[in-house]
Structure formats: C-alpha cells, structure tokens
C-alpha angles and dihedrals in degrees: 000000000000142000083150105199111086137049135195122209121189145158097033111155152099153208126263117233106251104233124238115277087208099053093067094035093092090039115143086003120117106204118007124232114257130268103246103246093248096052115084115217118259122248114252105266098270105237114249110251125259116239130258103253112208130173132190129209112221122202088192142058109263084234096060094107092217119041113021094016080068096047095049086053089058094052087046088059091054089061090042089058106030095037097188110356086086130047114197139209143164146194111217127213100011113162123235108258138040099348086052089061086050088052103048087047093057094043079052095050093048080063109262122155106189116048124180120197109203098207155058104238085058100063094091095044089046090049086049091052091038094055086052102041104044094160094057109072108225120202126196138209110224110349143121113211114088129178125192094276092029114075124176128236126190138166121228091240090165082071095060089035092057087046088050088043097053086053087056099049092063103037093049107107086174089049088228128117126198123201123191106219126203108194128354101241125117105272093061094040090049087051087048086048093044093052103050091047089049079054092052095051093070095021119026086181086076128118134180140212137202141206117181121215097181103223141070100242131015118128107204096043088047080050093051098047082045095059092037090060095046083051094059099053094283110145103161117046135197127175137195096211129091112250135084090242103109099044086055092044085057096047087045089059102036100252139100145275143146133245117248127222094343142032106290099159088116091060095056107013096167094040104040114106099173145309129253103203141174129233114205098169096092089058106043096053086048099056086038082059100047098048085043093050094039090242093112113129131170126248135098131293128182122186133193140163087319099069088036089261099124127040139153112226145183102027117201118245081230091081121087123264089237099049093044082056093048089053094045080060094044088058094039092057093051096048077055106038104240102099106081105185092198101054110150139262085083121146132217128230084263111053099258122109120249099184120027131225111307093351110138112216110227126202110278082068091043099055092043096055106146095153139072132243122248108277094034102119121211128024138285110260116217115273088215 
C-alpha cells in the first residue's frame, strides 16, 4: 500500500449559509409600517446547514483494485446515501509514520471533522492529532488504541480468507499452498492461518507456505513472492497485499489464486477462483450517520459476513458443485452465527494446542494471533 511520493486531494467545498430575507427588508427606512393585528409575524428564514466534511487517508493508491479501491467505494457509498449533507475527500499513498501525522493534521485544518485513517501503521499519528484536536472525531481502520473522540473499525478478513481456503483445499493437486504476506501483525497471520484451516477442513493433507514482502502494495515484489511460491510446489495462491499481482502471476503460469479485498476475477480470468472482499460501505454510512445525528461514541467495532462486511464472490465454475455448496453454508453460518472459524481442538506450528476441544476463541485471541497453525511451514519474521 505505499509509492509514497504523490497525493491526490478532491472534492473539498461548502456551502455558504443563505442570509435572512427579513433582515434587509427594513433596510434605509426609519420606522416600519405596522403588521396588520390578524397577520402573525413570519420566522426568520432558518440558515441552511453546513455539510459534514469528512476526509479519508488513503495508504494506497485509489487505483489499487483491492485495499483502498474498497475503502473509496465506501466513501463513495456515503455520497451515494447523505447527498449533500457531506461533503468527501481523500489523500491518496501516504505512508504509515510521521508523514501520515502531517497529513491528518492538514485534512484537520481544511475543516474536516471526521477523518478516517484506512490503515495499521496510522493509529499513533491519528492518537497525536486526536489529543490535540478534541472537537474533530478520528476513526481508525484495524487498530486497537481509542481515545474519547477516536474510535477503531475493522473487518473480520479471517472469515473470507477460511471461505477462499476451503476452495483451495479442494482445488490443490500438490497439496501446497502458497500465501503472499504484507506485514507480520495479527491480522495477516490470523488470515494465513484462516485460510489454511479453511484448507484442512476438506484436505488435512494441506500445507502452506509464505513468503513475506513486507509491505501493503508493491506490485513487482508481490509478483516475485508470487513466483517464488509457485517455484516451491505451490499451485493454488492467496495473498494478504493489495495489488492484482499475484492473481496475474497465477494466470501467467497456469495455475490458481484468489483475489484479495475487491473483485479481481478480470485480472486473472483463468486463474481466478474467488474473491474474498470487503465491503466497507455498511460502516462507513453508519459512523456518517452517528456523527450526523450526534450519537457518535468511541470504542471499537469489527464487522464480517454478518453485517454484510466480508463475501466471497465470484466463484469460479471451476469449482466443484459440492465445495461451492459447502461454502454457500459456510457463509450462511456465519451470517447466522453458528458457524465459529476458530472452534478447538486447533493446533498450533509446533505440535501444542492452542484451543482446546470445543473452545471458541473470542476476540481478544483473536486479535492477539502470533503463531501459526499446524501445517504453516517457516517461521513468523519480526514486524519492527
């Protein structure tokens, strides 16, 4: 999610407050003729509201087609459902760190006040600018740090990643899966670790590789972990970046892979098995309406397949008829929710269990995963 040297701003403006008729109408007259008794005197004319002015901070280019193409369709859906009473912007490709703080700070200064920031490395920066700024509300994508006017949003994406998993498992002839990481924090490892699970579940005989790229977006070296995968036995790929690289890498050597956040089947028609998106829409028109309607509070909030967050779509006909039905029930379990992904026994890379027999994980293990799952090969690199 980076190239880190250009933004793009649009869609700033307002609308100017109409001034009250009544006001001018005695204008240059000393004493004003008298209201006859029966008439009641008219209102001031009410000043038209100002909009909400929202901004989003973008890691990614807009153009990625997974991560940030996602979350600019979400900010597109909140156009599409307040008309103007918002008006929307966004800074594209700013890198996680101290130029993400400068940035926050400008889109707070243009007046904005809701700000969303779209990744992990911008949850410090964001706090900084929230603890000066108490009057501007500040949400932020995967975290987990809040403050009274910063609250945290997150998609359940181990859910997508399980569905795509379960494809895999049934389309591997090699019996090895390779999976593109971007950064080693818990919410990739837990997707890795989802996925292979959702494998295991038609084909215990499943094991899964990794090669770490170490950022969000950046096409050639997504392409390279791709081909080294595919070099070491992998035939079906999931990633965890941004890009459509490793979908295209797949179709380029005849093989198979998913498409990751949005729709990617057109960039690798013969490869493409599905893709596991997200849908940030939902969200994003929710917390619009709470900071319209003064009900916005902080906390945290993460969304799946139940609050129509997380789907796989576009399954490939070359999937058979029995594993796309297993899927639909999948899905249909965890709109429902009774369908729990992460249901003991599970055990851990190195042999010991890590939930026991009909234990449920809940979210605070979830949001803490640092290990791999039993049939993950190599080892987890350091995310400093």
């Amino acid at each position: 999610m980076t190239s880190l040297s250009k933004r793009a701003l649009l869609k700033f403006g307002g609308l100017a407050a109409v001034a009250a008729a009544a006001a001018l109408a005695g204008c240059g007259k000393k004493e004003a003729e008298p209201a006859a008794a029966s008439a009641p005197s008219e209102a001031p004319a009410a000043a038209t509201a100002e909009p909400l002015k929202i901004a989003f901070a973008y890691v990614g280019p807009v153009g990625d087609a997974g991560w940030t193409f996602a979350h600019d369709q979400g900010r597109k859906a909140i156009e599409a459902e307040f008309g103007n009473k918002v008006v929307t912007s966004y800074v594209e490709k700013v890198p996680e760190g101290p130029e993400a703080e400068r940035v926050i700070r400008d889109l707070v200064g243009q007046g904005n006040t809701l700000i969303f920031g779209t990744t992990f490395g911008y949850m410090e920066p964001m706090l900084k600018v929230a603890a000066d700024n108490p009057n501007v509300k500040f949400e932020h994508a995967t975290g987990y740090k809040t403050a009274a006017n910063m609250r945290t949003y997150d998609s359940r994406t181990y859910e997508g990643a399980y569905m795509a998993g379960v494809i895999a498992g049934a389309m591997t002839k090699s019996n090895t899966l390779g999976v593109v990481g971007s950064i080693p924090i818990p919410e990739v490892i837990r997707n890795i670790n989802s996925f292979t699970l959702g494998a295991q579940s038609v084909n215990p005989n499943i094991k899964t590789r990794v090669v770490w790229v170490n950022s969000w977006f950046d096409p050639p070296k997504e392409a390279e972990g791709a081909q080294s995968l595919l070099n070491q036995g992998a035939d079906v790929l999931f990633q965890n970046t941004d890009s459509a690289a490793v979908l295209q890498t797949a179709e380029k050597a005849g093989k198979y892979a998913f498409g990751w956040d949005s729709d990617m089947r057109l960039f690798g028609p013969k490869a493409h098995l599905g893709s596991a998106i997200i849908n940030w829409g939902p969200y994003y028109v929710k917390a619009t309406r709470d900071a319209l309607e003064g009900t916005w509070s902080t906390g945290g909030v993460w969304w799946g397949v139940k609050e129509g967050a997380i789907d796989l779509v576009s399954i490939s006909d070359a999937v058979p008829a029995d594993i796309k039905a297993k899927v639909e029930t999948i899905k249909a379990g965890l709109k429902e929710g009774t369908y729990n992904i992460w249901k003991g026994p599970i055990v851990g890379q190195d042999g010991k269990e890590v939930l026991a027999k009909d234990v449920v994980a809940d979210d605070k293990f979830l949001g803490g995963i640092n290990f791999y799952v039993k049939g993950v090969e190599g080892s987890i690199p350091s995310s400093k």
